[in-house]
PDB file with one MODEL, atoms N, CA, C and O in Angstrom:
MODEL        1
ATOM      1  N   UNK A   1      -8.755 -10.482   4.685  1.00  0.00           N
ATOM      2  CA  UNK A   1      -7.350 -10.684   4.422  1.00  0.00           C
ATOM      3  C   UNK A   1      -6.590  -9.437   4.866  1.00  0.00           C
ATOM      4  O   UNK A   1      -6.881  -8.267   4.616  1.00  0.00           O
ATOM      5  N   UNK A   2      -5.447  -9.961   5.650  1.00  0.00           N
ATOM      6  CA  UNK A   2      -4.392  -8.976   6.224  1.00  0.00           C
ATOM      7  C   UNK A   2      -3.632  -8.577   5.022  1.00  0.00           C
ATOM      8  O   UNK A   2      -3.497  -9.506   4.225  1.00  0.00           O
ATOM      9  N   UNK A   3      -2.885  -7.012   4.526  1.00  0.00           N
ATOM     10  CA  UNK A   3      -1.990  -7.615   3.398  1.00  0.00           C
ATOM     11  C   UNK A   3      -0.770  -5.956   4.232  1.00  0.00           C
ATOM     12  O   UNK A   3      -1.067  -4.767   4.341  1.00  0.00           O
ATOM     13  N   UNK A   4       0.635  -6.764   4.659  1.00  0.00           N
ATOM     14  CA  UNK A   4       1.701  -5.678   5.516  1.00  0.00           C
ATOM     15  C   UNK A   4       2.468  -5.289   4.373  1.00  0.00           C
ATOM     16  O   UNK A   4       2.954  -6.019   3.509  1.00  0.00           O
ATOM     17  N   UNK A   5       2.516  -3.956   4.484  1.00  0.00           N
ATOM     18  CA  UNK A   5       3.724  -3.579   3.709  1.00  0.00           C
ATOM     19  C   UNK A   5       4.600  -2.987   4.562  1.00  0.00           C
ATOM     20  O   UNK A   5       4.316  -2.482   5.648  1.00  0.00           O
ATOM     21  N   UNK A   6       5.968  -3.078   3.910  1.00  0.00           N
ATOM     22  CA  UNK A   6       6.783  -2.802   4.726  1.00  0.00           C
ATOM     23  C   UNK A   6       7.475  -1.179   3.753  1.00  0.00           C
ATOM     24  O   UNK A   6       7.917  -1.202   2.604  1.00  0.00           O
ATOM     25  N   UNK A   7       7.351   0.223   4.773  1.00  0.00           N
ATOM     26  CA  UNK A   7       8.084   1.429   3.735  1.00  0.00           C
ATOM     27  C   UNK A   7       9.042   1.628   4.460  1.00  0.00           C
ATOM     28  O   UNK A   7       9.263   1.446   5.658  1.00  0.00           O
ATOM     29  N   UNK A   8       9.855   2.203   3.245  1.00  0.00           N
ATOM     30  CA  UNK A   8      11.213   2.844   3.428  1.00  0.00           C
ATOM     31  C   UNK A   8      11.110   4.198   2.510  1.00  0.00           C
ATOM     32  O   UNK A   8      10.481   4.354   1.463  1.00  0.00           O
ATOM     33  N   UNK A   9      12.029   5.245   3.325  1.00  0.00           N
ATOM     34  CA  UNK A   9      12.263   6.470   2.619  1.00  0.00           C
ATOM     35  C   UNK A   9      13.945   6.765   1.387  1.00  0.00           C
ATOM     36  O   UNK A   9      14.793   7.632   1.598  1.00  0.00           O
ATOM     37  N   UNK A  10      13.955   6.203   0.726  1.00  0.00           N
ATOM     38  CA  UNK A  10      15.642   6.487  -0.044  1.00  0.00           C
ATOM     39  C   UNK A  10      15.574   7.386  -1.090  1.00  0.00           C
ATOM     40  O   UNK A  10      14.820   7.072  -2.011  1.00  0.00           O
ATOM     41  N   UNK A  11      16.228   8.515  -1.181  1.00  0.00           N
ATOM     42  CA  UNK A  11      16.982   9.041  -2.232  1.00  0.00           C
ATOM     43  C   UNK A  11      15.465  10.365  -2.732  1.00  0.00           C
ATOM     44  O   UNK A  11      15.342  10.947  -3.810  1.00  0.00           O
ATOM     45  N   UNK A  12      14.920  10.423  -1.995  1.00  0.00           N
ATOM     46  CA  UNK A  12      13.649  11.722  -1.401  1.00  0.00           C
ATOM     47  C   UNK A  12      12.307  11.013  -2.154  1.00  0.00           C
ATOM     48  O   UNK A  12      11.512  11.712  -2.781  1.00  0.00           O
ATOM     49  N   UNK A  13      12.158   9.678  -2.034  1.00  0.00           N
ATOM     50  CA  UNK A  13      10.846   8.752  -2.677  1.00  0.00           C
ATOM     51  C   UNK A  13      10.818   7.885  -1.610  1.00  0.00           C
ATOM     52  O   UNK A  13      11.732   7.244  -1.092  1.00  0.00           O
ATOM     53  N   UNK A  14       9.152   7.980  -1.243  1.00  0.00           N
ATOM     54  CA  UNK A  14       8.605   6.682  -0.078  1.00  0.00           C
ATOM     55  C   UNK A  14       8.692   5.526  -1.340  1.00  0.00           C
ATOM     56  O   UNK A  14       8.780   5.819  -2.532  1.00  0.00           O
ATOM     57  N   UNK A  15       8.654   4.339  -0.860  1.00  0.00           N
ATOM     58  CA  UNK A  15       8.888   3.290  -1.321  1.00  0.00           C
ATOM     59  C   UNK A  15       8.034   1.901   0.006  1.00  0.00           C
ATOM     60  O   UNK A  15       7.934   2.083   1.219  1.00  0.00           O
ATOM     61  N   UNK A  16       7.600   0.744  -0.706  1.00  0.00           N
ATOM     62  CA  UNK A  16       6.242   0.054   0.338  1.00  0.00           C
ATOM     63  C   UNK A  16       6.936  -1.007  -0.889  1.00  0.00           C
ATOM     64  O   UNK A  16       7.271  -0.949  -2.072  1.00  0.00           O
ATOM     65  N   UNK A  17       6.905  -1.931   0.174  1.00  0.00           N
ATOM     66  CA  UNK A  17       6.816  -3.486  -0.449  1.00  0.00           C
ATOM     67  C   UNK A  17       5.558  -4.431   0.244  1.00  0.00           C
ATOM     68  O   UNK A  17       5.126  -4.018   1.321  1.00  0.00           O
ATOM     69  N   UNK A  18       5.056  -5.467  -0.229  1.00  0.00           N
ATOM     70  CA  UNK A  18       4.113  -6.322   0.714  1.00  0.00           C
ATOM     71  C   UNK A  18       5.044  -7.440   1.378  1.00  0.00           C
ATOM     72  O   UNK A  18       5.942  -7.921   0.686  1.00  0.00           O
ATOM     73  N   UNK A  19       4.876  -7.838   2.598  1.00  0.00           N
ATOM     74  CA  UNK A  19       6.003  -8.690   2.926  1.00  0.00           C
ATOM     75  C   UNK A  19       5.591  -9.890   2.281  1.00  0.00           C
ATOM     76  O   UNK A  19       6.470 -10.615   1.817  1.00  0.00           O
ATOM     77  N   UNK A  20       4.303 -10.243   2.171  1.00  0.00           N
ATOM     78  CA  UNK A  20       3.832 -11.512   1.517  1.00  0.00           C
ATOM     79  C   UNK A  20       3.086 -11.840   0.179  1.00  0.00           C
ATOM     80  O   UNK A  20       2.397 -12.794  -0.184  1.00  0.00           O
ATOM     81  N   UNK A  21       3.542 -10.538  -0.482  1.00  0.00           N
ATOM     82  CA  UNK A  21       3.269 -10.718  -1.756  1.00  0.00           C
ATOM     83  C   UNK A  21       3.964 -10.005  -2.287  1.00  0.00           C
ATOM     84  O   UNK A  21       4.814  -9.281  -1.770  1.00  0.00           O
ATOM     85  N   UNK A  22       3.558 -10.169  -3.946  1.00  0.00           N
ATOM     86  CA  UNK A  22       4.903  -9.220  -4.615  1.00  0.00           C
ATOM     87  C   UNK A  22       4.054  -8.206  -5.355  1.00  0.00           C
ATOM     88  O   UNK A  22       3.947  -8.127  -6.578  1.00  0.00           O
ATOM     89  N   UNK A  23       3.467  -7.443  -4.449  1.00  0.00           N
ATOM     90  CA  UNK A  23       3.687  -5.853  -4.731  1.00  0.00           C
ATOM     91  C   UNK A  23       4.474  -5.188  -4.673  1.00  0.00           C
ATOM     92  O   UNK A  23       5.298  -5.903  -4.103  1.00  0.00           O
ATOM     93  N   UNK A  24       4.769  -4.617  -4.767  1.00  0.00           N
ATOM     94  CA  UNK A  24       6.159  -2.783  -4.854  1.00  0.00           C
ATOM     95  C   UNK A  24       5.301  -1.729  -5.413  1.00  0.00           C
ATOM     96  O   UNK A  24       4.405  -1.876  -6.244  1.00  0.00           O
ATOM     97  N   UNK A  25       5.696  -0.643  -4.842  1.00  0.00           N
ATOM     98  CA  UNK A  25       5.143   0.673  -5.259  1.00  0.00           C
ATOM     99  C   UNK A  25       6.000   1.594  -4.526  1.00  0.00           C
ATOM    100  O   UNK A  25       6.493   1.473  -3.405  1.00  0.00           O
ATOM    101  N   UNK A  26       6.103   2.788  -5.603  1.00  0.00           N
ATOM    102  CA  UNK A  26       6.359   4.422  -4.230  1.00  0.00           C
ATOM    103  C   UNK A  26       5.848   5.542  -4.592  1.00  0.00           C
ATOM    104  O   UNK A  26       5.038   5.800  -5.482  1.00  0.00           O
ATOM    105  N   UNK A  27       6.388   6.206  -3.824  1.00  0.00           N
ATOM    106  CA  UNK A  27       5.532   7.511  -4.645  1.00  0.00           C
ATOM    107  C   UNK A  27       6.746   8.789  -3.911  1.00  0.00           C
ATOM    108  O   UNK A  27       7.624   8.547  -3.083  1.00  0.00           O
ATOM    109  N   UNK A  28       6.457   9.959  -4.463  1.00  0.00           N
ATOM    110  CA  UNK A  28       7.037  11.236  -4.644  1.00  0.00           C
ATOM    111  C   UNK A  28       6.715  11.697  -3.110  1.00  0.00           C
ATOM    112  O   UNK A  28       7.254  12.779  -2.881  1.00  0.00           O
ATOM    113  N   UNK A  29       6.153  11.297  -2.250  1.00  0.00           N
ATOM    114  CA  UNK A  29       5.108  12.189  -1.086  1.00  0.00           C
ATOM    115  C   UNK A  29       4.321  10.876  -0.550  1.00  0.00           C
ATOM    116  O   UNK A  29       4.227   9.896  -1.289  1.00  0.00           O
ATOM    117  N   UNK A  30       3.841  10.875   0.560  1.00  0.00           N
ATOM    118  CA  UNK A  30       3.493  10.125   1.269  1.00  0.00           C
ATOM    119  C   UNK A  30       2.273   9.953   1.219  1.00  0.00           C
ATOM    120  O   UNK A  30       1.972   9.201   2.146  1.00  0.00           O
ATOM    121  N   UNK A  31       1.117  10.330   0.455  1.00  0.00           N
ATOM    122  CA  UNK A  31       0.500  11.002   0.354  1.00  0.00           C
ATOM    123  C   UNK A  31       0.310   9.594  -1.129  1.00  0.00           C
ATOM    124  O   UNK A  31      -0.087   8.439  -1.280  1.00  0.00           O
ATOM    125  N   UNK A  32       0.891  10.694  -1.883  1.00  0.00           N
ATOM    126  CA  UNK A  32       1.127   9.915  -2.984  1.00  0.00           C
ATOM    127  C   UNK A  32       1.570   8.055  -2.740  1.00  0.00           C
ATOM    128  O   UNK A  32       1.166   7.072  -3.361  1.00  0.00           O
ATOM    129  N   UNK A  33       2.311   8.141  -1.856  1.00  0.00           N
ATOM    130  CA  UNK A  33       2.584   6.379  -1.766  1.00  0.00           C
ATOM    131  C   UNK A  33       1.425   5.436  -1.676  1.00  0.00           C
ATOM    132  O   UNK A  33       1.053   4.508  -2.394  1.00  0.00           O
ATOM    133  N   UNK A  34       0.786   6.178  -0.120  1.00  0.00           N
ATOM    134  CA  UNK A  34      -0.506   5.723  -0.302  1.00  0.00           C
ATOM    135  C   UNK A  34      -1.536   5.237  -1.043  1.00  0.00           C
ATOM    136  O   UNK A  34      -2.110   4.150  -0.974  1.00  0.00           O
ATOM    137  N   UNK A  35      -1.722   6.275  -1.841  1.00  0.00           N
ATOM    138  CA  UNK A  35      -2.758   6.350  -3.290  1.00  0.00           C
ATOM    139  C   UNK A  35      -1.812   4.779  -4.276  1.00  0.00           C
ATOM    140  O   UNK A  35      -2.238   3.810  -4.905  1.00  0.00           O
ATOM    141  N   UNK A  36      -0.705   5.184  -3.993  1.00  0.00           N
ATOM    142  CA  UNK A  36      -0.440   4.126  -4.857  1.00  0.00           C
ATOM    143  C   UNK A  36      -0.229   2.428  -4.675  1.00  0.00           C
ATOM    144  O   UNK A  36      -0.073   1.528  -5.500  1.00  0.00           O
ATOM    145  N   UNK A  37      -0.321   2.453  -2.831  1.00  0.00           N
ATOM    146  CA  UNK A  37      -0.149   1.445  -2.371  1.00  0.00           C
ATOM    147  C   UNK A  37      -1.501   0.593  -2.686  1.00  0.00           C
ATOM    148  O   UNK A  37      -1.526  -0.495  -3.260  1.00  0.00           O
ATOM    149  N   UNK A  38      -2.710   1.377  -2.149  1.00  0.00           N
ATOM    150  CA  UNK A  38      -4.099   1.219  -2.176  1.00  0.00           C
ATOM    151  C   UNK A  38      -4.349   0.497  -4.236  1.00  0.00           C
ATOM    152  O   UNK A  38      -4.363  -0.618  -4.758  1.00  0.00           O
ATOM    153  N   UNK A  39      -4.477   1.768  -4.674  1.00  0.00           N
ATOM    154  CA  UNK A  39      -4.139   0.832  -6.155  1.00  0.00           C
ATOM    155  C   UNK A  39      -3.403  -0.187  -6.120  1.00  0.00           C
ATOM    156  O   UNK A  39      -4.172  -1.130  -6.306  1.00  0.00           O
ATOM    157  N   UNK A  40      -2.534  -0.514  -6.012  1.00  0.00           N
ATOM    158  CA  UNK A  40      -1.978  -1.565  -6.207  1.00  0.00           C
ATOM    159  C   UNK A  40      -2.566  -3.009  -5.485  1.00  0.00           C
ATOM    160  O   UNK A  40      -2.869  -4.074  -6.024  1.00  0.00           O
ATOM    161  N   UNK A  41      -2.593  -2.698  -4.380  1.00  0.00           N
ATOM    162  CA  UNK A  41      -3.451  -3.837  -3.677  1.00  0.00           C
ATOM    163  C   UNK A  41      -4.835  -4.258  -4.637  1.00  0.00           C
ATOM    164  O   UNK A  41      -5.164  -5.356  -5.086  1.00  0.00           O
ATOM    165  N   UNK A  42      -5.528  -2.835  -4.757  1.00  0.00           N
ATOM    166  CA  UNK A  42      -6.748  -3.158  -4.951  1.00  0.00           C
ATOM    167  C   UNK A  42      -6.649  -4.364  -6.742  1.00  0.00           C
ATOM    168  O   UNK A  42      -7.444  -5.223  -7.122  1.00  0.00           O
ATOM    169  N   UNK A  43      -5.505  -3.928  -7.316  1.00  0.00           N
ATOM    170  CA  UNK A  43      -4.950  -4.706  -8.562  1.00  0.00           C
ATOM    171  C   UNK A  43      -4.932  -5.873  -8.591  1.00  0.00           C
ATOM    172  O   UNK A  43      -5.647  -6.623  -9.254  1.00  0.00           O
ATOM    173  N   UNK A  44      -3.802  -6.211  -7.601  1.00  0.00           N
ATOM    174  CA  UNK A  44      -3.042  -7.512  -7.369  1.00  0.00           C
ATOM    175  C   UNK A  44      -3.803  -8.141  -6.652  1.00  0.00           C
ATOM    176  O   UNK A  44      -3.247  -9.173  -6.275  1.00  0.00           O
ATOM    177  N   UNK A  45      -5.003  -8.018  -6.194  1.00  0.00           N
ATOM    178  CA  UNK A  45      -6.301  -8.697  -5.713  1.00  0.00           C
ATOM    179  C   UNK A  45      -7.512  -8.764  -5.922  1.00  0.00           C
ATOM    180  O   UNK A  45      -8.363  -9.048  -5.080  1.00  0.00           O
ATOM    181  N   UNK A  46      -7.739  -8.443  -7.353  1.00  0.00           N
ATOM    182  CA  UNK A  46      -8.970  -8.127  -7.676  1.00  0.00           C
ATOM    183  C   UNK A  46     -10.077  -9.018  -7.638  1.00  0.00           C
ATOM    184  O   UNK A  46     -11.168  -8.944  -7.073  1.00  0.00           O
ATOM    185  N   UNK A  47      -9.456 -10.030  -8.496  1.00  0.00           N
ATOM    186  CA  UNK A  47     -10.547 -11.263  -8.161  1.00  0.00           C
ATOM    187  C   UNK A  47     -11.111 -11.375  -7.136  1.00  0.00           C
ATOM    188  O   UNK A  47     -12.298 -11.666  -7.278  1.00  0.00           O
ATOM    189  N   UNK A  48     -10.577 -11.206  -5.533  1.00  0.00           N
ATOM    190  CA  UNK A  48     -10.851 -11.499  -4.382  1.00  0.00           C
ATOM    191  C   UNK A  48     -11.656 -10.336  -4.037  1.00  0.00           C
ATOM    192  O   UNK A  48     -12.607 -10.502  -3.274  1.00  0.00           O
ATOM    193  N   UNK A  49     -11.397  -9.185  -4.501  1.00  0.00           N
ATOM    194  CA  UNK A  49     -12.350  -7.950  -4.175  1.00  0.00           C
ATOM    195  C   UNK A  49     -13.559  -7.714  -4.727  1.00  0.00           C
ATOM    196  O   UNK A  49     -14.432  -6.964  -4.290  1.00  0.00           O
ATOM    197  N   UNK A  50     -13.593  -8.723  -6.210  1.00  0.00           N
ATOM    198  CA  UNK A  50     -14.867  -8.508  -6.444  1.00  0.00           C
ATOM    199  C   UNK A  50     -15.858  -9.799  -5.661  1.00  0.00           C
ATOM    200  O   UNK A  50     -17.061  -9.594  -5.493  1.00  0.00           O
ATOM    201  N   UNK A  51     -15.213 -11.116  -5.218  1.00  0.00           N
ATOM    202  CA  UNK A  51     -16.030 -11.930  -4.757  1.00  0.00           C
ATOM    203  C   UNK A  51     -16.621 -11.530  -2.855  1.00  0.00           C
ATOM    204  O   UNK A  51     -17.317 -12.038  -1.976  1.00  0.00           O
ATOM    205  N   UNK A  52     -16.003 -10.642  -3.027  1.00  0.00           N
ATOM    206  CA  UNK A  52     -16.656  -9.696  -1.986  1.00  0.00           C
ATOM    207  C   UNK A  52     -15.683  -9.963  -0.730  1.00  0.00           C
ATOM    208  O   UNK A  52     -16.144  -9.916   0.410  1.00  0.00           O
ATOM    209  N   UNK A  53     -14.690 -10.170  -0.904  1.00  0.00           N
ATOM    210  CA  UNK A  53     -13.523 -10.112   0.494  1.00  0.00           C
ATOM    211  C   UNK A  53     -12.469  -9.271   0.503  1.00  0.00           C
ATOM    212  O   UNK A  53     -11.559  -9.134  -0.315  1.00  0.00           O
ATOM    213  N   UNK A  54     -12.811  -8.442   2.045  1.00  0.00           N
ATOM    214  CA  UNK A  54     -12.558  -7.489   2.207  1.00  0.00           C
ATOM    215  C   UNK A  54     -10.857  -7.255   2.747  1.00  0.00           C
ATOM    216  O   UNK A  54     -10.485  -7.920   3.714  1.00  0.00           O
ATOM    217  N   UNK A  55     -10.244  -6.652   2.326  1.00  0.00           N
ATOM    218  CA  UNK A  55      -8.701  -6.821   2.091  1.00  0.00           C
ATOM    219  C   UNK A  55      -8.564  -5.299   3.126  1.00  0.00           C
ATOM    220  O   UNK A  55      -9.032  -4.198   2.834  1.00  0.00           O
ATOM    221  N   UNK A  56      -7.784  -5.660   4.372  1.00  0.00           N
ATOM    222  CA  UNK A  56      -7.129  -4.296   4.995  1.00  0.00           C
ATOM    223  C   UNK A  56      -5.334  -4.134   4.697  1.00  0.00           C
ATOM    224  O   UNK A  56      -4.738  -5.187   4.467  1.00  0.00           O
ATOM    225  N   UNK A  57      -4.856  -3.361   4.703  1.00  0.00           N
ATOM    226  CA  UNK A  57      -3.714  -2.691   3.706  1.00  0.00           C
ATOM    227  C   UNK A  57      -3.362  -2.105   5.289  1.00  0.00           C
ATOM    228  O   UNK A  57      -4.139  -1.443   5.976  1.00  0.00           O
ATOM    229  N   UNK A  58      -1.824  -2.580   5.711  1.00  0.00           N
ATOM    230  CA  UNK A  58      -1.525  -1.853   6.536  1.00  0.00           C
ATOM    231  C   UNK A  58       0.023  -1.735   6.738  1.00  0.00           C
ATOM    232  O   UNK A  58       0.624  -2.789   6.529  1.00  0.00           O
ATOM    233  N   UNK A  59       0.987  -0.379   7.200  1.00  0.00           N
ATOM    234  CA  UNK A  59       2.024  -0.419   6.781  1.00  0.00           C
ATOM    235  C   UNK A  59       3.035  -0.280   8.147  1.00  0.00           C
ATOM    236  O   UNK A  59       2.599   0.166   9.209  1.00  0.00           O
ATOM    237  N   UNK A  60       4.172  -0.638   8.005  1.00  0.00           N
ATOM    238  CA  UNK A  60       5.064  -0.259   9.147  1.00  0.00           C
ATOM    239  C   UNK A  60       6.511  -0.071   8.814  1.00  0.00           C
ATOM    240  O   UNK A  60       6.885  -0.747   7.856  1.00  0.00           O
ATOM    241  N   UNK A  61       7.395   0.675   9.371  1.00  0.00           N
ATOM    242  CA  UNK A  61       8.804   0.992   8.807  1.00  0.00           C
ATOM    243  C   UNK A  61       9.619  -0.196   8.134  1.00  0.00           C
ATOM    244  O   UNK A  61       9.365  -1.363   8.432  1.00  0.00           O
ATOM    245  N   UNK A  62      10.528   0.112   7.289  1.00  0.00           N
ATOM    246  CA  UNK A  62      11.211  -1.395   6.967  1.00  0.00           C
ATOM    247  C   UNK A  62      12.113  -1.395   8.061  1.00  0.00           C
ATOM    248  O   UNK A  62      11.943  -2.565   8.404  1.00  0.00           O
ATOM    249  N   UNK A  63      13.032  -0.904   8.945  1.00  0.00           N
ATOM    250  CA  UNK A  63      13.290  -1.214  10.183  1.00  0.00           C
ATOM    251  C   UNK A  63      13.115   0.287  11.109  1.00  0.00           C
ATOM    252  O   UNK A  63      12.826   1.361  10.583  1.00  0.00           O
ATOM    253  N   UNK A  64      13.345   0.098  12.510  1.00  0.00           N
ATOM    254  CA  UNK A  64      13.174   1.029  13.660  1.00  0.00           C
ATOM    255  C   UNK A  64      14.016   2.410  13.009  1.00  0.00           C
ATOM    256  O   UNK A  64      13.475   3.514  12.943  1.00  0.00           O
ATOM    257  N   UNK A  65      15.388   2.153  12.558  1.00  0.00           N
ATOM    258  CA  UNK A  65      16.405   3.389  12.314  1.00  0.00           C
ATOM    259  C   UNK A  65      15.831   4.068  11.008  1.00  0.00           C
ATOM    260  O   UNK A  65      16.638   4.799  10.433  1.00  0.00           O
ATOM    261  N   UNK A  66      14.433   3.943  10.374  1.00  0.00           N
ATOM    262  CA  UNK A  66      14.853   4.803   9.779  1.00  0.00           C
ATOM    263  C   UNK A  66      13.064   5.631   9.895  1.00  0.00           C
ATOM    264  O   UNK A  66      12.228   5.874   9.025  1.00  0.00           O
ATOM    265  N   UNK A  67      13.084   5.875  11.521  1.00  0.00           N
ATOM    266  CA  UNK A  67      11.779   6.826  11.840  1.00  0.00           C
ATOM    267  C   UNK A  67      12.703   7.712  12.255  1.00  0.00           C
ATOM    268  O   UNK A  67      13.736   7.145  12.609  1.00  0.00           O
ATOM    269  N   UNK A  68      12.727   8.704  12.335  1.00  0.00           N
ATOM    270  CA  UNK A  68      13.130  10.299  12.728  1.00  0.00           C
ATOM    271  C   UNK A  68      12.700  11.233  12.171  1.00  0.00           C
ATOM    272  O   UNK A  68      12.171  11.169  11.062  1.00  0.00           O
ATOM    273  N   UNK A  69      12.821  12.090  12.722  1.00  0.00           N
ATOM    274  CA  UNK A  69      11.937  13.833  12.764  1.00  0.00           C
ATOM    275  C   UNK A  69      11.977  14.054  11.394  1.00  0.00           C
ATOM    276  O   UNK A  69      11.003  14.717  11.038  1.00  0.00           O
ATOM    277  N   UNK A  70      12.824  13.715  10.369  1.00  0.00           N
ATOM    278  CA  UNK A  70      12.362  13.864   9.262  1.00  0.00           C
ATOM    279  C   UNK A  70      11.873  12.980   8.016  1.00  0.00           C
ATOM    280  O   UNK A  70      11.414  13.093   6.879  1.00  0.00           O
ATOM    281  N   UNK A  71      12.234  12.110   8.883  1.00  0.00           N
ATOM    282  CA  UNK A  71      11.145  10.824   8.334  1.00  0.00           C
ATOM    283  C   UNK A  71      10.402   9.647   9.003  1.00  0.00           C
ATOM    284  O   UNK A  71      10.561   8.426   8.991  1.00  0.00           O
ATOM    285  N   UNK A  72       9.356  10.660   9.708  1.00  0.00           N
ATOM    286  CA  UNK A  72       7.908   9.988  10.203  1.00  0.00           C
ATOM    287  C   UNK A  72       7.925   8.541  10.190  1.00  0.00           C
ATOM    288  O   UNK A  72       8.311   7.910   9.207  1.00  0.00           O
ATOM    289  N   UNK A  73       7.541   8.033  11.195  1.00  0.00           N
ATOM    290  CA  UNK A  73       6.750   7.004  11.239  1.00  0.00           C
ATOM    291  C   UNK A  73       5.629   6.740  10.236  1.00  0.00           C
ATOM    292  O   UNK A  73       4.608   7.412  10.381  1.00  0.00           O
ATOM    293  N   UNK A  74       5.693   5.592   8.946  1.00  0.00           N
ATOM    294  CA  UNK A  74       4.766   5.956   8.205  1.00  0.00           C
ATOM    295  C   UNK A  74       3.510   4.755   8.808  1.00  0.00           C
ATOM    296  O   UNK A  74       3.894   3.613   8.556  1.00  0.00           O
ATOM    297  N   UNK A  75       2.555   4.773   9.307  1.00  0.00           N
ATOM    298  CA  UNK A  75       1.481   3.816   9.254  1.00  0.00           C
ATOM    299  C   UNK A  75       0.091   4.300   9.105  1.00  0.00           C
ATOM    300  O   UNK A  75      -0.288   5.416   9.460  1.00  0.00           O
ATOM    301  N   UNK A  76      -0.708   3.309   8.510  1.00  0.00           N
ATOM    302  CA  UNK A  76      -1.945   3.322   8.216  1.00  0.00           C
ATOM    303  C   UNK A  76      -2.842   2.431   8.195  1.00  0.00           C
ATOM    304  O   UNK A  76      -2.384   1.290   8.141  1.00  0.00           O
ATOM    305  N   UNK A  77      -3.979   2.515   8.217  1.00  0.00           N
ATOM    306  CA  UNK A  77      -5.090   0.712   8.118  1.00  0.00           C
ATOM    307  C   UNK A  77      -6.042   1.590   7.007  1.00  0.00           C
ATOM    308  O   UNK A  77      -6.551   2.710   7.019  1.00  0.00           O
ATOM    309  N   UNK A  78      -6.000   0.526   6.101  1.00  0.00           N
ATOM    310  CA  UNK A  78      -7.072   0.743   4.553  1.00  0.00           C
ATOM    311  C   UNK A  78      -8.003  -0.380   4.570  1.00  0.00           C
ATOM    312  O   UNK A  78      -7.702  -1.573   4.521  1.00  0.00           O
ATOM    313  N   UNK A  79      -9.261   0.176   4.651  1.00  0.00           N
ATOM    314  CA  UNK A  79      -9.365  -1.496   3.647  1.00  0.00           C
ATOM    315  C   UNK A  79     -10.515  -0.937   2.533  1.00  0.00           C
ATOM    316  O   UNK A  79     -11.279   0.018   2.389  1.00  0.00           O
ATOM    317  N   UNK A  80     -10.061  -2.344   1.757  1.00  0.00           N
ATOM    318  CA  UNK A  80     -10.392  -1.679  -0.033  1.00  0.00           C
ATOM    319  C   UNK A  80     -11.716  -2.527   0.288  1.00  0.00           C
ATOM    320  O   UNK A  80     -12.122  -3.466   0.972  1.00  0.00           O
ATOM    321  N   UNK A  81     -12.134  -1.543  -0.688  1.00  0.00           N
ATOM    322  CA  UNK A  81     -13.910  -1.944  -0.945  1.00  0.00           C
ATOM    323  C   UNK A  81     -13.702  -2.134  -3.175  1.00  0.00           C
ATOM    324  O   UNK A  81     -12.906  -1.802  -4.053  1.00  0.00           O
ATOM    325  N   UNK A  82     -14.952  -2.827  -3.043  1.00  0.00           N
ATOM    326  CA  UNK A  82     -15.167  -3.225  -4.462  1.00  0.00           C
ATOM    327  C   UNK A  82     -15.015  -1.932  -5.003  1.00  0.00           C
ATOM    328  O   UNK A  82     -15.095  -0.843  -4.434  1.00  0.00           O
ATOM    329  N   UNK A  83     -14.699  -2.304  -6.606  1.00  0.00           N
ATOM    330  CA  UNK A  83     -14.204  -0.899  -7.249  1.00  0.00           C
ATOM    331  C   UNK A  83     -15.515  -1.559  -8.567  1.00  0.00           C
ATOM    332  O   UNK A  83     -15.475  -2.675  -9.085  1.00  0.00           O
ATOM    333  N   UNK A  84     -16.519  -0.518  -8.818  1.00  0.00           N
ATOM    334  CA  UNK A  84     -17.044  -0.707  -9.255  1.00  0.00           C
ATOM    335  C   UNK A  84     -16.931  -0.801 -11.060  1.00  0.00           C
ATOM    336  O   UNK A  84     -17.210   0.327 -11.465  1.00  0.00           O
ATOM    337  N   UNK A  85     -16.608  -1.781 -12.320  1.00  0.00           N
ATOM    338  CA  UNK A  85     -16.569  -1.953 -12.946  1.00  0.00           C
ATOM    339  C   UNK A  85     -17.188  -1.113 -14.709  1.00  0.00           C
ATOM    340  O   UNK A  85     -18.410  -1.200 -14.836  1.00  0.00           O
ATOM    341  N   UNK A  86     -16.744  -0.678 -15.436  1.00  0.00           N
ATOM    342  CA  UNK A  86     -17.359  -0.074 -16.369  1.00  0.00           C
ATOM    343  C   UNK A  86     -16.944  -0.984 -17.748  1.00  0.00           C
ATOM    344  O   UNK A  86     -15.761  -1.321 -17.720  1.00  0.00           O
ATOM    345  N   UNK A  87     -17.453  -1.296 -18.564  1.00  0.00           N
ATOM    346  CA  UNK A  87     -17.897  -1.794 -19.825  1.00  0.00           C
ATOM    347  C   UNK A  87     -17.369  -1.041 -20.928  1.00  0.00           C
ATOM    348  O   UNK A  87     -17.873  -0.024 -21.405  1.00  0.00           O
ATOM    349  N   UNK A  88     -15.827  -1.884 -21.469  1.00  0.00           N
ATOM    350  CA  UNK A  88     -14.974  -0.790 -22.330  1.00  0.00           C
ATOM    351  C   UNK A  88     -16.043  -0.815 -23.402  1.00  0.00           C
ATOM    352  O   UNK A  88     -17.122  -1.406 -23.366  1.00  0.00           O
ATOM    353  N   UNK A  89     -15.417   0.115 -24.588  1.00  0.00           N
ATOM    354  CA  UNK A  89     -15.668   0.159 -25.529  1.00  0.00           C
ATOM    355  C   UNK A  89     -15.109  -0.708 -26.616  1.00  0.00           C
ATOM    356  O   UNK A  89     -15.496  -0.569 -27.777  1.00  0.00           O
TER     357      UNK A  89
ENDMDL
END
């Protein structure tokens, strides 16, 4: 499974939506968005990650005007692997 998010930079926070699902996430740093995009996917799909299908996470600007020198082109390709389970208390 393909899953696109689409980021935008506003108000000094990256920000990622999924175009075809309803994730949202951002983060402080790009860095940070990431980490949080990845969680989130790996969340909002879990069932599917544990029956063993493999989900790639990939991102592109929310439009062309808003890549410039100080705000990068953000893209990436993830793909989530099973998150191995622990037994609350």
């Amino acid at each position: 499974m393909i899953v696109e998010f689409k980021t935008y930079f506003c108000d000094r926070w990256w920000g990622a939506h999924a175009t075809e699902h309803s994730i949202y996430t951002q983060g402080k740093t790009v860095g940070e968005l990431i980490d949080n995009i990845i969680e989130a996917t790996e969340l909002h799909f879990e069932e599917e990650i544990e029956k063993g299908e493999q989900i790639t996470v990939y991102t592109t600007p929310e439009s062309p005007e808003e890549t410039t020198p100080d705000k990068p082109h953000l893209k990436f390709n993830y793909k989530v692997d099973i998150i191995a389970k622990t037994a609350s208390c």
